[in-house]
C-alpha positions as CSV (number, residue, x, y, z in Angstrom):
1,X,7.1,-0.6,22.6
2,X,3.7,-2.0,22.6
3,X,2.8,-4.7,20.7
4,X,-0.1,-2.7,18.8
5,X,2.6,-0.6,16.8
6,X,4.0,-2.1,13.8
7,X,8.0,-3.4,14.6
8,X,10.5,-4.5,11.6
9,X,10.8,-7.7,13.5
10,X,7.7,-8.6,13.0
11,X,8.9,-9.3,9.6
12,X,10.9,-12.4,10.4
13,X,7.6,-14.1,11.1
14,X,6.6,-14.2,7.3
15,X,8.6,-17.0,7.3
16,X,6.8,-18.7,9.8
17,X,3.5,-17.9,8.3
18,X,5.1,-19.1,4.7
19,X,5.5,-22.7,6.8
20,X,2.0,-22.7,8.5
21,X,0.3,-21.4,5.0
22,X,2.4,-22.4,2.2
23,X,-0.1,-22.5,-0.7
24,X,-1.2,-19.0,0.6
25,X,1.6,-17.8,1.0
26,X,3.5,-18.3,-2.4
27,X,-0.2,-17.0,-3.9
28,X,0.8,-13.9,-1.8
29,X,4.5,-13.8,-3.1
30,X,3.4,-14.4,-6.7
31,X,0.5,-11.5,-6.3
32,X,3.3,-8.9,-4.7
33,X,5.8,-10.0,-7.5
34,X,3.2,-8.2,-10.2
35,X,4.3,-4.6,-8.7
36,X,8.0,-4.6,-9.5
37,X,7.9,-5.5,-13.2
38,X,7.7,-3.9,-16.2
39,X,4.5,-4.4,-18.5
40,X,1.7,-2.3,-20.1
41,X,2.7,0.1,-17.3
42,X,6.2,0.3,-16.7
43,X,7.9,-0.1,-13.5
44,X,8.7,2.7,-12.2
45,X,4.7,3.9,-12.5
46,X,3.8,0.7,-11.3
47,X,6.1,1.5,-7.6
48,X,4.5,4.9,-7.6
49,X,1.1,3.4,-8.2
50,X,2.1,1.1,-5.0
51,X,3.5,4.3,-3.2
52,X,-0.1,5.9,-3.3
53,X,-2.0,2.5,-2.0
54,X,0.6,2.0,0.5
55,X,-0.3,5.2,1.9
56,X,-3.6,4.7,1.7
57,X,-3.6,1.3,3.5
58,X,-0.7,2.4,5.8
59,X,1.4,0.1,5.6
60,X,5.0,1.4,7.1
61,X,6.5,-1.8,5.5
62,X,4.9,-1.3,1.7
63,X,5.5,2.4,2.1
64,X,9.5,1.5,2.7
65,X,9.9,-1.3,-0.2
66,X,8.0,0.4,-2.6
67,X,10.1,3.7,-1.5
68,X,12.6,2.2,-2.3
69,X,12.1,0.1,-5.5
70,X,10.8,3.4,-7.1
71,X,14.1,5.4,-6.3
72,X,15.8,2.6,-8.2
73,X,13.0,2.4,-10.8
74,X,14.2,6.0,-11.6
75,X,11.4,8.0,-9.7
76,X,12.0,11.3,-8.5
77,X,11.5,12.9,-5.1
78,X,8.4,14.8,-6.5
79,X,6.9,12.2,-7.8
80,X,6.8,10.0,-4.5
81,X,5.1,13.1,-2.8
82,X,2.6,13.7,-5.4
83,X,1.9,10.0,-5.6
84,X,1.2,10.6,-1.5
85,X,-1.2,13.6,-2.5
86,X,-3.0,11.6,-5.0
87,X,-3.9,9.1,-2.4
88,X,-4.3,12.0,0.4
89,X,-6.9,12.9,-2.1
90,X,-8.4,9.8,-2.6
91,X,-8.5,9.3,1.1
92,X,-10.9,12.7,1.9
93,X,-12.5,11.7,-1.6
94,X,-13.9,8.5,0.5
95,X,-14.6,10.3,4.1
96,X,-16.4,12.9,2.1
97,X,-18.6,10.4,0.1
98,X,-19.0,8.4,3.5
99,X,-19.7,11.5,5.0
100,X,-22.9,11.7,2.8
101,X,-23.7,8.1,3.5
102,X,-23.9,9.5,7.1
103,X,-25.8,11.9,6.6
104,X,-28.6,9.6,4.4
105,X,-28.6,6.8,7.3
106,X,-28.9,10.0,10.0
107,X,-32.1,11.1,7.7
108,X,-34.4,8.1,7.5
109,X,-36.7,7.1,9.5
């Protein structure tokens, strides 16, 4: 496999990077640990919430744990795939609007 494509063993190197970064790193930690809690929006919204930006970022590794953490949250099947639509959504929402942007750069002079 080439090493352009994302691997799950490129996952044991976090721990590397936690040693070469530490204050970054446990800001990182401390900022992901906000997703599987339960607070003004409960948890299980919260891992749908991170569901949908996964997808939009494309992150295979965000798009298993949060997967995941919402099945145990108590999510439903349908509501991971419309969480997936909402950002599908999103996504054409921001081609189409950069699509205009496009089109205003192509007109001036």
């Amino acid at each position: 496999m080439s090493d352009h494509y994302h691997d799950e063993n490129d996952l044991k190197l976090l721990k590397e990077m936690g040693s070469l970064a530490p204050e970054d790193f446990t800001a990182w930690l401390n900022l992901n640990s906000i997703v599987g809690r339960d607070g003004a929006i409960p948890k299980k919204y919260r891992e749908l919430i991170a569901i949908a930006v996964a997808c939009t970022t494309q992150c295979p590794y965000c798009i298993e744990a949060h997967s995941k953490a919402a099945k145990a949250a108590g999510a439903t099947r349908a509501e991971v795939v419309e969480a997936a639509f909402v950002a599908a959504a999103l996504r054409a929402g921001g081609a189409a609007t950069h699509g205009a942007m496009a089109l205003k750069f192509f007109d001036k002079d």
